[in-house]
C-alpha positions, 0 to 999 in steps of 0.5 A, a space after each residue: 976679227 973686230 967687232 965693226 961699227 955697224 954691228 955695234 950700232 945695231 946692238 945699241 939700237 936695240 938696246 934703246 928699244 928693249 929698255 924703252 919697251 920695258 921702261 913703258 910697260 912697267 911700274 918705276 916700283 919696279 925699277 927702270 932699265 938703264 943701258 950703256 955703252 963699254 968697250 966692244 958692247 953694252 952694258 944694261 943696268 936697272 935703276 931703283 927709286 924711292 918712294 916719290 922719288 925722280 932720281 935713283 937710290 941707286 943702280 944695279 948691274 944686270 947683264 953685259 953684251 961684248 964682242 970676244 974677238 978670240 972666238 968671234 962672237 958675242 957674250 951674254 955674262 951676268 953678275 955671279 956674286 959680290 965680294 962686299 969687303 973688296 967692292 968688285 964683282 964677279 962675272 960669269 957667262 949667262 947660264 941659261 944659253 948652250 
C-alpha cells in the first residue's frame, strides 16, 4: 500500500500551518520553522539568523515525517547524532512515541 496523494497533500497542508503557527508566535532569535516536501513525506528544518540579518546563517534539520510502505503507516524520526568527518547524519525513529 502507497501513500495516495490526497494524504500526502493533507500532511503538506498541515505542515504550512504548524510553521506558520510557530513562525507568528515567536522571536526570529529563535529561529523559524521551515518545511519541505521529500519522497513520500515532509521534511521540517529551523532556520537560524544572525544579528540583523533577513537571510539565514544557516539551517538545521529537526524532524521527518515518511509513508513506510512495508508496515503502512507514518514515521516520526529525528536526527540522533552527527558524524562531522563523514558529513552525514543519522537517523533514528522519535523517542518519545510507543
Amino acid at each position: 500500500m502507497s501513500v495516495i496523494h490526497i494524504e500526502l497533500n493533507r500532511l503538506l497542508v498541515g505542515a504550512e500551518k504548524l510553521c506558520t503557527s510557530r513562525n507568528s508566535s515567536l522571536p526570529v532569535e529563535l529561529g523559524k520553522s521551515l518545511f519541505e516536501e521529500c519522497e513520500g513525506g515532509v521534511m521540517f528544518s529551523q532556520a537560524h539568523y544572525l544579528l540583523d540579518s533577513s537571510h539565514s546563517d544557516y539551517t538545521n534539520d529537526i524532524a521527518s515525517v515518511t509513508f513506510d510502505e512495508p508496515s503502512a503507516c507514518w514515521l516520526i524520526t529525528v536526527p540522533l547524532e552527527e558524524d562531522a568527518q563523514a558529513d552525514t547524519v543519522a537517523w533514528g525513529p522519535y523517542p518519545y512515541l510507543p
